[in-house]
PDB file of N, CA, C and O in Angstrom:
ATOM      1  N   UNK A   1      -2.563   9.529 -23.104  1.00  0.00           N
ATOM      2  CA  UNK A   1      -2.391   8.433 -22.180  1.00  0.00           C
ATOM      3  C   UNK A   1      -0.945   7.960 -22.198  1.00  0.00           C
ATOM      4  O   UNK A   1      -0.117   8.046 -23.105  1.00  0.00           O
ATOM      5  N   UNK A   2      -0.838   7.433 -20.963  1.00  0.00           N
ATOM      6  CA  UNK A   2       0.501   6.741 -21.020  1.00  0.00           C
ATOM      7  C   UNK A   2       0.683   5.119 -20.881  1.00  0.00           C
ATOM      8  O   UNK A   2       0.183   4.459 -19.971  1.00  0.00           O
ATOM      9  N   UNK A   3       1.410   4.646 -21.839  1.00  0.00           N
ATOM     10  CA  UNK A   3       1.919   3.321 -21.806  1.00  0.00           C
ATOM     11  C   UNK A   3       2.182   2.607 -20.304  1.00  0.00           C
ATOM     12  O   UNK A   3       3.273   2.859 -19.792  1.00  0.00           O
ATOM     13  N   UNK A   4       1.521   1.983 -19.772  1.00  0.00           N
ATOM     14  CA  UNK A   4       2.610   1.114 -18.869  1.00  0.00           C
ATOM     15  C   UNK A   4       2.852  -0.613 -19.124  1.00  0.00           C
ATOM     16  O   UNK A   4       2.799  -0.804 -20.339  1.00  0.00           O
ATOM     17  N   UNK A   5       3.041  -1.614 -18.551  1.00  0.00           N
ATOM     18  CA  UNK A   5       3.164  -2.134 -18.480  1.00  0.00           C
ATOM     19  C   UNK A   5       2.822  -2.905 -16.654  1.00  0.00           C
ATOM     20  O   UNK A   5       3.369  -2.586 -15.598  1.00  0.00           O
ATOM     21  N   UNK A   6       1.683  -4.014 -16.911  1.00  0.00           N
ATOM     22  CA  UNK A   6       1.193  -4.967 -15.457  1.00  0.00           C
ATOM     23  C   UNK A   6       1.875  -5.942 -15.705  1.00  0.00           C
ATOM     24  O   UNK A   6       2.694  -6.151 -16.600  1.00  0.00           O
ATOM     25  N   UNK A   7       1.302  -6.910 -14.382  1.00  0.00           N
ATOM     26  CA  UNK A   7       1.876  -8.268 -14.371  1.00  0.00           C
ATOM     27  C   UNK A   7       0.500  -8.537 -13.955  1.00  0.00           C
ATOM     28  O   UNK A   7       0.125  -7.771 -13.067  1.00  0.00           O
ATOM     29  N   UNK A   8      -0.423  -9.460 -14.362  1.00  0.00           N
ATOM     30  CA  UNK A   8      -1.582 -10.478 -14.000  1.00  0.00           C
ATOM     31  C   UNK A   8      -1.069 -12.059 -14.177  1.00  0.00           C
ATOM     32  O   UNK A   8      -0.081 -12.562 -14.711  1.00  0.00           O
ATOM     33  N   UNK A   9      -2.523 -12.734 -13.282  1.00  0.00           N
ATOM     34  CA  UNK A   9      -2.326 -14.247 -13.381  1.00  0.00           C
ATOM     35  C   UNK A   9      -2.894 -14.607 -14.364  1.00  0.00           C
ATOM     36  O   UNK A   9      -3.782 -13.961 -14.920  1.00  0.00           O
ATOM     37  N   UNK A  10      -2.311 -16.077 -14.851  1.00  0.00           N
ATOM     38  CA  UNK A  10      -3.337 -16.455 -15.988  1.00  0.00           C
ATOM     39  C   UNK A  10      -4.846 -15.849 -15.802  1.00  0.00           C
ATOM     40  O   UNK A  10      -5.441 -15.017 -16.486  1.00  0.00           O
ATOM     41  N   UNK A  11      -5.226 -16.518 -14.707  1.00  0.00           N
ATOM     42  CA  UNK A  11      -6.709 -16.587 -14.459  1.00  0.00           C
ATOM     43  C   UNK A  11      -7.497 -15.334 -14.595  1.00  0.00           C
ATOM     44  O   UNK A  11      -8.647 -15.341 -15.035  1.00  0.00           O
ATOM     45  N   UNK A  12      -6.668 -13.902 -14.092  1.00  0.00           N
ATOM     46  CA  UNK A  12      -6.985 -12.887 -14.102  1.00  0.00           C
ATOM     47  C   UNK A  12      -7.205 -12.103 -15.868  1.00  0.00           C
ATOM     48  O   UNK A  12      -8.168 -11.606 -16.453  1.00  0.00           O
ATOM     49  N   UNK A  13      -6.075 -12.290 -16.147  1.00  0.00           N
ATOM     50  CA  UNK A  13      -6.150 -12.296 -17.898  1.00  0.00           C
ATOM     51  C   UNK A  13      -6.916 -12.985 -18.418  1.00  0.00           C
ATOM     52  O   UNK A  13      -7.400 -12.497 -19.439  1.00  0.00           O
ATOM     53  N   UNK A  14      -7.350 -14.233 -18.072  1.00  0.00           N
ATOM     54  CA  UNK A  14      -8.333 -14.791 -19.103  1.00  0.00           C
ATOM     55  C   UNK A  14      -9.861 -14.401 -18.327  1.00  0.00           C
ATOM     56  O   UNK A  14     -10.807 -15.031 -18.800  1.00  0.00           O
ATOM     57  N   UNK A  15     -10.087 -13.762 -17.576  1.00  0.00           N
ATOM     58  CA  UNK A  15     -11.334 -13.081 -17.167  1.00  0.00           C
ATOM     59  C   UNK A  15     -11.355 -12.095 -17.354  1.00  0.00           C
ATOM     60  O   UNK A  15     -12.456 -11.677 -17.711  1.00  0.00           O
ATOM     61  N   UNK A  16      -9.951 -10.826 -17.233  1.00  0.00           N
ATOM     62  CA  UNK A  16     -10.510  -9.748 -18.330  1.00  0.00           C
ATOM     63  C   UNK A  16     -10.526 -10.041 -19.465  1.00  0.00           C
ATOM     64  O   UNK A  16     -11.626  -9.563 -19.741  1.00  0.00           O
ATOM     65  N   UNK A  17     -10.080 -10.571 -20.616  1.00  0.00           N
ATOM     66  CA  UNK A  17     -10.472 -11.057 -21.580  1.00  0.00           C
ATOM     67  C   UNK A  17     -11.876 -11.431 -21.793  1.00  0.00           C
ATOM     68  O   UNK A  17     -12.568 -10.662 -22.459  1.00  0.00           O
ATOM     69  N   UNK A  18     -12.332 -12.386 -21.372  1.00  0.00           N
ATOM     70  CA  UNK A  18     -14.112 -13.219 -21.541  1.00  0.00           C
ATOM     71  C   UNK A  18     -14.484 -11.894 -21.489  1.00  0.00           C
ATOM     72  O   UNK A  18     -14.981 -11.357 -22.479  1.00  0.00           O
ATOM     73  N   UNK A  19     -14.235 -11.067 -20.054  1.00  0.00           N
ATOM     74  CA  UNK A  19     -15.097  -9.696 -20.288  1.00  0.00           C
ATOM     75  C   UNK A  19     -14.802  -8.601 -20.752  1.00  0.00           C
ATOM     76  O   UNK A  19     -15.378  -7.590 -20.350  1.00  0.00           O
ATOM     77  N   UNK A  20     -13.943  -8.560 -21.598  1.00  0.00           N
ATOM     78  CA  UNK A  20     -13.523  -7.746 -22.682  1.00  0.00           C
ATOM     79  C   UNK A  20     -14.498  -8.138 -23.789  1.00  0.00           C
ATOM     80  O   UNK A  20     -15.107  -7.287 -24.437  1.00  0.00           O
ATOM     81  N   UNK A  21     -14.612  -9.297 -23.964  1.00  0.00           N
ATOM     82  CA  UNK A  21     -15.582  -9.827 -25.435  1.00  0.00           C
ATOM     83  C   UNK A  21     -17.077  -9.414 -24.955  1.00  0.00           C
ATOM     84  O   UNK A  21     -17.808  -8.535 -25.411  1.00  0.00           O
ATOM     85  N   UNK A  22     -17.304 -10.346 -23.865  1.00  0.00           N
ATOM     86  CA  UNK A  22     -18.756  -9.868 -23.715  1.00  0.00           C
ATOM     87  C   UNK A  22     -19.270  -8.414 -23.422  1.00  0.00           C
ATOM     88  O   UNK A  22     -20.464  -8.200 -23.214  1.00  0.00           O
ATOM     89  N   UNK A  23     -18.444  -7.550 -23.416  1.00  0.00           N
ATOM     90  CA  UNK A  23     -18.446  -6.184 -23.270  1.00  0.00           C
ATOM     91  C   UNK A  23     -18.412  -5.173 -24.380  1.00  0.00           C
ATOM     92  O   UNK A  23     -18.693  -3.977 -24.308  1.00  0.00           O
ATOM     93  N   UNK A  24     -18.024  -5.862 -25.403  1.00  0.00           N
ATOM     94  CA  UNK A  24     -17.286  -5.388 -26.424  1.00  0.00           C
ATOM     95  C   UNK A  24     -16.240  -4.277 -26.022  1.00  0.00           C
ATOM     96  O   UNK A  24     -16.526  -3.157 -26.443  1.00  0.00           O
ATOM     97  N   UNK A  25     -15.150  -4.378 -25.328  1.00  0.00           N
ATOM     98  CA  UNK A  25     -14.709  -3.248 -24.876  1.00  0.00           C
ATOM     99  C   UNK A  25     -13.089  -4.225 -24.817  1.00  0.00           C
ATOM    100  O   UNK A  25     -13.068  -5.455 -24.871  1.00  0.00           O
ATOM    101  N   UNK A  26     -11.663  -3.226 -24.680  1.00  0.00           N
ATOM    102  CA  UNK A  26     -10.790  -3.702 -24.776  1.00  0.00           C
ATOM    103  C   UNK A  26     -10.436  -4.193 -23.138  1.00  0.00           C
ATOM    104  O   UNK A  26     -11.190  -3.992 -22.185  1.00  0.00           O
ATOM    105  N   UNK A  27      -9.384  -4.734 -23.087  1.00  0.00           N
ATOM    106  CA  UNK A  27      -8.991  -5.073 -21.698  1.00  0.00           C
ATOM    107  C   UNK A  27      -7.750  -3.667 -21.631  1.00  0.00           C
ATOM    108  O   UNK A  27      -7.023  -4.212 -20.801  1.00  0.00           O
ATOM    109  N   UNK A  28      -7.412  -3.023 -21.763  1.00  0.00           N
ATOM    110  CA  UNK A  28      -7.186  -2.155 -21.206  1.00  0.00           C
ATOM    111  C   UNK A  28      -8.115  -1.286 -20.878  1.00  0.00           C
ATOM    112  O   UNK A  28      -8.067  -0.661 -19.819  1.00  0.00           O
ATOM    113  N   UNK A  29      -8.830  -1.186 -21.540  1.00  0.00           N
ATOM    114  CA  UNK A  29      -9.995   0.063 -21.062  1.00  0.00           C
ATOM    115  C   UNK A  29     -10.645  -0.546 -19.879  1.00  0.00           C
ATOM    116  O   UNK A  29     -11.062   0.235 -19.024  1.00  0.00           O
ATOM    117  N   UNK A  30     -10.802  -1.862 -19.687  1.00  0.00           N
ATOM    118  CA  UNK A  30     -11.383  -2.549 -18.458  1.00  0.00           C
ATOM    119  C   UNK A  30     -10.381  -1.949 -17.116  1.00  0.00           C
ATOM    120  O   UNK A  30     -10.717  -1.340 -16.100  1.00  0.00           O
ATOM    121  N   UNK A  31      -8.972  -2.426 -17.618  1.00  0.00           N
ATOM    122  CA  UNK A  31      -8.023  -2.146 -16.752  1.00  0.00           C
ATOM    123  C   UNK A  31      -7.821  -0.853 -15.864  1.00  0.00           C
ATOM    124  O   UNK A  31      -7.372  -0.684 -14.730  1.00  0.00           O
ATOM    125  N   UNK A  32      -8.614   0.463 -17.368  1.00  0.00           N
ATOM    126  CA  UNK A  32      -8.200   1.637 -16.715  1.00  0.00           C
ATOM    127  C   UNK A  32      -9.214   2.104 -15.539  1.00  0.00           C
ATOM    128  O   UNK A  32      -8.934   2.802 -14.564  1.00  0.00           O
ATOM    129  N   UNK A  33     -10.957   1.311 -16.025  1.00  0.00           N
ATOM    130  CA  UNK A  33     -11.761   1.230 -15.130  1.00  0.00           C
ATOM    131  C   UNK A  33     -11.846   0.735 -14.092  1.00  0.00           C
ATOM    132  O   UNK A  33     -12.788   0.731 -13.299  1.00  0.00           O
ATOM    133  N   UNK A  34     -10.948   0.326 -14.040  1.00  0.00           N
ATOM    134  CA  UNK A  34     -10.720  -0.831 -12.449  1.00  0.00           C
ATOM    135  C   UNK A  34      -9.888   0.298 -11.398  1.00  0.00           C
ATOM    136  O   UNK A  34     -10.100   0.640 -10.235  1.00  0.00           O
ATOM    137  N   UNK A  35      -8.946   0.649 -12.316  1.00  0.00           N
ATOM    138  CA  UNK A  35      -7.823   1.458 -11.672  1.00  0.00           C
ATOM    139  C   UNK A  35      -8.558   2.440 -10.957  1.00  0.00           C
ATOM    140  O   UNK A  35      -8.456   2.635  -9.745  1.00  0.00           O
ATOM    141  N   UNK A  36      -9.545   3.255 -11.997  1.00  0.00           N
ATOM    142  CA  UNK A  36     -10.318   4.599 -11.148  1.00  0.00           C
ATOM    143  C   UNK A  36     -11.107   4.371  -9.985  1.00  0.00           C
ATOM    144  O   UNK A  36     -11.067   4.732  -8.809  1.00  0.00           O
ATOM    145  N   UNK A  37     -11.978   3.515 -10.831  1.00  0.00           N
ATOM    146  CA  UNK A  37     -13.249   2.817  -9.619  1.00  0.00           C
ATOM    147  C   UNK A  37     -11.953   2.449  -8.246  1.00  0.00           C
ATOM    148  O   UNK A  37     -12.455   2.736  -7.160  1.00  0.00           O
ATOM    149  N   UNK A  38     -10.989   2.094  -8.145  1.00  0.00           N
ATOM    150  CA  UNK A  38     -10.652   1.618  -6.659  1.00  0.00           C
ATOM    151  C   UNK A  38      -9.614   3.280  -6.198  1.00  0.00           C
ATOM    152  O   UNK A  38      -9.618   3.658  -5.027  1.00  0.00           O
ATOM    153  N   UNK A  39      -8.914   3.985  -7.165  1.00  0.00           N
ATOM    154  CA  UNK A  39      -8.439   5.012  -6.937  1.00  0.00           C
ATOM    155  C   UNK A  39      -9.628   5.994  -6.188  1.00  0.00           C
ATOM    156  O   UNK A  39      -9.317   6.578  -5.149  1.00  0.00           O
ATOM    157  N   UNK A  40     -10.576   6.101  -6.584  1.00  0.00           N
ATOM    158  CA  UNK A  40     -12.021   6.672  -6.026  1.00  0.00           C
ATOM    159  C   UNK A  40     -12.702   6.277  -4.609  1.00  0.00           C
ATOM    160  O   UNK A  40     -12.812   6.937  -3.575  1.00  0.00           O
ATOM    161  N   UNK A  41     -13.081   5.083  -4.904  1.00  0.00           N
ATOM    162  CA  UNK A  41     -13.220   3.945  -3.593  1.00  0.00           C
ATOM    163  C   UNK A  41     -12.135   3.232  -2.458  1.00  0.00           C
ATOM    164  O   UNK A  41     -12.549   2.449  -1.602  1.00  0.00           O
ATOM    165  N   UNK A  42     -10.831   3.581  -2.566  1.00  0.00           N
ATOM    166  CA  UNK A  42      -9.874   3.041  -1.553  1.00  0.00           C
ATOM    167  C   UNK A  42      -9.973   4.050  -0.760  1.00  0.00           C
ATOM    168  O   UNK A  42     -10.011   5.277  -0.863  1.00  0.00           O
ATOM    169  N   UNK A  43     -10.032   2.667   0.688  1.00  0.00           N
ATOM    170  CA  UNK A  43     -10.279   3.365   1.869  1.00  0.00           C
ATOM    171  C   UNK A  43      -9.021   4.734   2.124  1.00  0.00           C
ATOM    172  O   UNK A  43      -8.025   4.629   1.409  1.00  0.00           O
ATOM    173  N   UNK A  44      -9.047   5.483   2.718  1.00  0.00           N
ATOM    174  CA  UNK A  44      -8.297   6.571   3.232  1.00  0.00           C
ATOM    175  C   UNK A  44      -8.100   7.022   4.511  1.00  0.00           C
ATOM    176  O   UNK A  44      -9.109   7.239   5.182  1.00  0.00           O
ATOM    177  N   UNK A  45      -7.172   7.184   4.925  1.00  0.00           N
ATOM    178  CA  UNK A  45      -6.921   8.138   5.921  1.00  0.00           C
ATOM    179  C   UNK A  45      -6.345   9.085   6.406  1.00  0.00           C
ATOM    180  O   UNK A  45      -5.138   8.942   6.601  1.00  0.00           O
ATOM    181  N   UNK A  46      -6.986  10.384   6.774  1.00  0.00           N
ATOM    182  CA  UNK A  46      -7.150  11.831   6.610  1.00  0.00           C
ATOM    183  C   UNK A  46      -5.403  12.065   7.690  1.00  0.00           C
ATOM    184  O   UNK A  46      -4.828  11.175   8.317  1.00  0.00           O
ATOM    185  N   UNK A  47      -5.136  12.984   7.607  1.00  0.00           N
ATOM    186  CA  UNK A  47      -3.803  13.739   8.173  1.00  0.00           C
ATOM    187  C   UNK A  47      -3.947  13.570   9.401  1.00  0.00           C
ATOM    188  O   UNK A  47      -2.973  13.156  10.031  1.00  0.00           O
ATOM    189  N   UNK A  48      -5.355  13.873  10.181  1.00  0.00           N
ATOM    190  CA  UNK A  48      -5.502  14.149  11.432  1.00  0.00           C
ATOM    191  C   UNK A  48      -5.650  12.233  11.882  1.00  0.00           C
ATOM    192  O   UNK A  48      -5.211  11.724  12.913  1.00  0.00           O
ATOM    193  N   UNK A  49      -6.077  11.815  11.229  1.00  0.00           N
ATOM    194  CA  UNK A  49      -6.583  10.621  11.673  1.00  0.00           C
ATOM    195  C   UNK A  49      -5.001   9.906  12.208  1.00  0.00           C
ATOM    196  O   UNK A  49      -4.702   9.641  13.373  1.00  0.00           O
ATOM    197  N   UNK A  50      -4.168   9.709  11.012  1.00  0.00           N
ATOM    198  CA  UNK A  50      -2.863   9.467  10.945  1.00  0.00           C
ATOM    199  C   UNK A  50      -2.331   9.931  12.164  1.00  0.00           C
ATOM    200  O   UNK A  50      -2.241   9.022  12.990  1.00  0.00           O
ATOM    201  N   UNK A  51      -1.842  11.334  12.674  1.00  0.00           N
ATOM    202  CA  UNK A  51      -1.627  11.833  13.807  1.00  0.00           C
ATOM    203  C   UNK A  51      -2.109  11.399  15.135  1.00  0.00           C
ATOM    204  O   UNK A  51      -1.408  11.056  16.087  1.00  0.00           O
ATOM    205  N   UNK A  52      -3.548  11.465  15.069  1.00  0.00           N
ATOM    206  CA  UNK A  52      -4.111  10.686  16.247  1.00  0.00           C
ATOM    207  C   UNK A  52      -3.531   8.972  16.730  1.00  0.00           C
ATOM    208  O   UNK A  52      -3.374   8.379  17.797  1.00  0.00           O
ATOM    209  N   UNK A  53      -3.316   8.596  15.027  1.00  0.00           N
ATOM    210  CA  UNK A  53      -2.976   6.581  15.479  1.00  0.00           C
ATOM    211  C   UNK A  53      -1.353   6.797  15.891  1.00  0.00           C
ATOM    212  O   UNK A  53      -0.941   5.874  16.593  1.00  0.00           O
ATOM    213  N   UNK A  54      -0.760   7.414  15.713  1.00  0.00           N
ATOM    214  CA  UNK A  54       0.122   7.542  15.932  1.00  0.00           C
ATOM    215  C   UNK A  54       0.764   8.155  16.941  1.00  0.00           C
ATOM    216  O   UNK A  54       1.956   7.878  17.071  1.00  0.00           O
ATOM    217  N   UNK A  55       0.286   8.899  17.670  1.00  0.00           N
ATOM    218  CA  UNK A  55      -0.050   9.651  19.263  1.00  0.00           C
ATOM    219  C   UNK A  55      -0.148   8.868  20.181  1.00  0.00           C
ATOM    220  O   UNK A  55       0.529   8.871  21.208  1.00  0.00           O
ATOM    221  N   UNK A  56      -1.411   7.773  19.747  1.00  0.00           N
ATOM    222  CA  UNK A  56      -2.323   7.170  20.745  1.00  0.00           C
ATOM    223  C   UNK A  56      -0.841   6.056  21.300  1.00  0.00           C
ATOM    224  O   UNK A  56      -0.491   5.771  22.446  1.00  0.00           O
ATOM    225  N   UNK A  57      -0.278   5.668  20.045  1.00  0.00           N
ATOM    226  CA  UNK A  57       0.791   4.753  20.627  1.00  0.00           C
ATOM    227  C   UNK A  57       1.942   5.003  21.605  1.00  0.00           C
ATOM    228  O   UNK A  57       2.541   4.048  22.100  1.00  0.00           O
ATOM    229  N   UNK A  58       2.352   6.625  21.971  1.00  0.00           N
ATOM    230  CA  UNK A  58       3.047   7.061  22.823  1.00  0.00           C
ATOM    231  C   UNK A  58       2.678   6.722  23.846  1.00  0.00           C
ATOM    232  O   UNK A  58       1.631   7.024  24.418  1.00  0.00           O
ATOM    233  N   UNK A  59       3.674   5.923  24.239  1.00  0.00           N
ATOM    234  CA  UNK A  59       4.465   4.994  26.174  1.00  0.00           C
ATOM    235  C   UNK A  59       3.469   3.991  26.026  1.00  0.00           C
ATOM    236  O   UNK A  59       3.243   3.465  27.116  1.00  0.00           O
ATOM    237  N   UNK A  60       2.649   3.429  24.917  1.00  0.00           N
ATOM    238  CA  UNK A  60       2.047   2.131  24.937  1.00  0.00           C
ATOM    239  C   UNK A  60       3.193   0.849  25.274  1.00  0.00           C
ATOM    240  O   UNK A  60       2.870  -0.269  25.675  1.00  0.00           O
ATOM    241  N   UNK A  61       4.926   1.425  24.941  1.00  0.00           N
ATOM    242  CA  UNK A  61       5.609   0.187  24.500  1.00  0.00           C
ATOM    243  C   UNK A  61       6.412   0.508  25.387  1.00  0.00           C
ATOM    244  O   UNK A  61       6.542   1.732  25.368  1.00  0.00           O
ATOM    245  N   UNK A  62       7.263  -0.144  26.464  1.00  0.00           N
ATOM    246  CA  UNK A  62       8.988  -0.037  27.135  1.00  0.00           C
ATOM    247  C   UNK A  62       9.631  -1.246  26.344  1.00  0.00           C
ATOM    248  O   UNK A  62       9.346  -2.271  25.724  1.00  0.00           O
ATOM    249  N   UNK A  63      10.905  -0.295  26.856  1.00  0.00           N
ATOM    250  CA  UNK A  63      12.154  -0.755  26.293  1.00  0.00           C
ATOM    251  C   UNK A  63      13.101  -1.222  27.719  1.00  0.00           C
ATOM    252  O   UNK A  63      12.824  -0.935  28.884  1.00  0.00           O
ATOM    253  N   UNK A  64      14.121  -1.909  27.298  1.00  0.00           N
ATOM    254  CA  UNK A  64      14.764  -1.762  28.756  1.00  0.00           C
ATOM    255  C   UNK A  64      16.451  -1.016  28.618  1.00  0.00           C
ATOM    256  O   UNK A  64      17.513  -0.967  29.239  1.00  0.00           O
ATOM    257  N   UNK A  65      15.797  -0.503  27.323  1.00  0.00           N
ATOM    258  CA  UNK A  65      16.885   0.500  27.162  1.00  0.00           C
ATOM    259  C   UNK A  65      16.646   1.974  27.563  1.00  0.00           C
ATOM    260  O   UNK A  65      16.158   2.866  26.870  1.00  0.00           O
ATOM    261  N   UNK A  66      17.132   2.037  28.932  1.00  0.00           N
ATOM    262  CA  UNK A  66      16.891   3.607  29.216  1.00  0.00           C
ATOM    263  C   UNK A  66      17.071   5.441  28.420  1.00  0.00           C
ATOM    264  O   UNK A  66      16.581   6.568  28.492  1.00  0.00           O
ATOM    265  N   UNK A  67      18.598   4.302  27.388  1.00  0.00           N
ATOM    266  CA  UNK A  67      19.022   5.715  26.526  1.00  0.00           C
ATOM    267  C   UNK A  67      18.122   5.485  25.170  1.00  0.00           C
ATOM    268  O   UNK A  67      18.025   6.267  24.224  1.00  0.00           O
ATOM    269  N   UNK A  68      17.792   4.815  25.253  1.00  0.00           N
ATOM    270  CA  UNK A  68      17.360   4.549  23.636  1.00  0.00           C
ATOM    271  C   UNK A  68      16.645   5.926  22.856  1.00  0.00           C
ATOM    272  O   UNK A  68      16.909   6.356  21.734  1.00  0.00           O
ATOM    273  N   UNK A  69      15.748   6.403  23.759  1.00  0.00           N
ATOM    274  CA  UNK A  69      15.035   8.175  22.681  1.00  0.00           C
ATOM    275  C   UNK A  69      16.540   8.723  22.371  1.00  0.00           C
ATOM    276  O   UNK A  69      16.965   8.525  21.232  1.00  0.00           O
ATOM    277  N   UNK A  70      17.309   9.348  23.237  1.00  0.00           N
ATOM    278  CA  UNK A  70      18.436   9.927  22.661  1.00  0.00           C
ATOM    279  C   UNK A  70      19.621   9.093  21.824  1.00  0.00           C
ATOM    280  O   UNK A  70      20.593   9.651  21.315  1.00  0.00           O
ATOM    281  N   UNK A  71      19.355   7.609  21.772  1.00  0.00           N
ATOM    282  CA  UNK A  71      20.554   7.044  21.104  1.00  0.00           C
ATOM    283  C   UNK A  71      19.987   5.796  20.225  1.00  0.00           C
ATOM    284  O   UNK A  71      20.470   4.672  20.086  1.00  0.00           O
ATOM    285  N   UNK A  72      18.809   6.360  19.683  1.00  0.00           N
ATOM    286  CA  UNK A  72      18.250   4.996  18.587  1.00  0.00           C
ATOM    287  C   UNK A  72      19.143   4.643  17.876  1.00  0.00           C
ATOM    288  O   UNK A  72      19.465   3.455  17.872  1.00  0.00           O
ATOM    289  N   UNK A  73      19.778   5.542  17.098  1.00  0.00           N
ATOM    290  CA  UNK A  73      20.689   5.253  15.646  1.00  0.00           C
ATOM    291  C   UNK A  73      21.851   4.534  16.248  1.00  0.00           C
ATOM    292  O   UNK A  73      22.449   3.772  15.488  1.00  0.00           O
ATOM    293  N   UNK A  74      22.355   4.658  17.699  1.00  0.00           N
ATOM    294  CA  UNK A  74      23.292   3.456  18.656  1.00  0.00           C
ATOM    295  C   UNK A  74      22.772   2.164  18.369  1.00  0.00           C
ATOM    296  O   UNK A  74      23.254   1.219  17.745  1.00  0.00           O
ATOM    297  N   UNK A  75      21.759   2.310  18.916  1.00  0.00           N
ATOM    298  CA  UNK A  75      21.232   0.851  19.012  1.00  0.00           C
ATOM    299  C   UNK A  75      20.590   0.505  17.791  1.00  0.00           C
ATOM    300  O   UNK A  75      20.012  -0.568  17.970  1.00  0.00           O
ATOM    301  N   UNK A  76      20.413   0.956  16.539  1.00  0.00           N
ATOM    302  CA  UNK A  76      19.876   0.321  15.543  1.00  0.00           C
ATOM    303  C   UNK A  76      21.059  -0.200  14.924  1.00  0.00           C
ATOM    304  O   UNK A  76      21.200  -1.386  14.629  1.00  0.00           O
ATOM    305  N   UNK A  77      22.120   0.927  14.683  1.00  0.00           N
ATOM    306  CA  UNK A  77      23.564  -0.102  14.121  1.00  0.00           C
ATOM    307  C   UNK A  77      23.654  -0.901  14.844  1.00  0.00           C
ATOM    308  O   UNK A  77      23.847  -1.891  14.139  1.00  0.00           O
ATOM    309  N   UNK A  78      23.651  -1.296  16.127  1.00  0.00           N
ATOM    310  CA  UNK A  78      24.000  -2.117  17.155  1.00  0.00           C
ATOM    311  C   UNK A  78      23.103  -3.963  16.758  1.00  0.00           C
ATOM    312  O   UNK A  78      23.636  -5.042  16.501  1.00  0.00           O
ATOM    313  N   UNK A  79      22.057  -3.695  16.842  1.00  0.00           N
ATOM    314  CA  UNK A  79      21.202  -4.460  16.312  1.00  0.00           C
ATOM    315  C   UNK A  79      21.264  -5.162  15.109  1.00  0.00           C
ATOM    316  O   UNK A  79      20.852  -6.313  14.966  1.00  0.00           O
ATOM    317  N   UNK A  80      22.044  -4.115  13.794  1.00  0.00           N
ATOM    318  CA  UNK A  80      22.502  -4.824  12.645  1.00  0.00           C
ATOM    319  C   UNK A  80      23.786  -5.002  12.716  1.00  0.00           C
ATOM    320  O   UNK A  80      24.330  -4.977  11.612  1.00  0.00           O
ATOM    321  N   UNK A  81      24.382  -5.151  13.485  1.00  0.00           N
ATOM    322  CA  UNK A  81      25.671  -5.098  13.453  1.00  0.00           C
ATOM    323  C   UNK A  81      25.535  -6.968  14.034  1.00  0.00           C
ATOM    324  O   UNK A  81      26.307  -7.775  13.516  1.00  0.00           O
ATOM    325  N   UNK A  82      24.752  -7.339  14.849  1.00  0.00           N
ATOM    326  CA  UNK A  82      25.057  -8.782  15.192  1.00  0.00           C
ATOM    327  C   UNK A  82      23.644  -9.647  14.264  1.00  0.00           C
ATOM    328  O   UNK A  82      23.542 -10.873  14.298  1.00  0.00           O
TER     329      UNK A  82
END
């Protein structure tokens, strides 16, 4: 295993704790169970799905910049520049 280091709130630490005791189990080992259970269970979305949301948004938006596809990186310095 490897060492890391979290940041929790009081409140959060003193509830893995209580259920560290009533568990008999450490609060890291709680910690590492938390980690999997949501690494396992977080929602996802597949390659194709991604592609599709991202498709669907083509010419949803104008600009009233006519050059802008060929000259974004113009107008993005442009933009940080004021």
């Amino acid at each position: 295993m490897i060492r890391t280091q979290i940041q929790l709130t009081a409140e959060q630490l003193k509830a893995l704790k209580g259920l560290a005791r009533e568990e008999e189990r450490s609060v890291a080992d709680l910690v590492r169970e938390s980690v999997a259970e949501y690494l396992v269970h977080r929602p996802r979305v597949d390659r194709a799905e991604r592609v599709h949301r991202a498709r669907s948004l083509i010419g949803r938006y104008h600009s009233d910049c006519p050059d802008l596809a060929e000259h974004h990186d113009d107008h993005l310095d442009d933009a940080f520049d004021h």
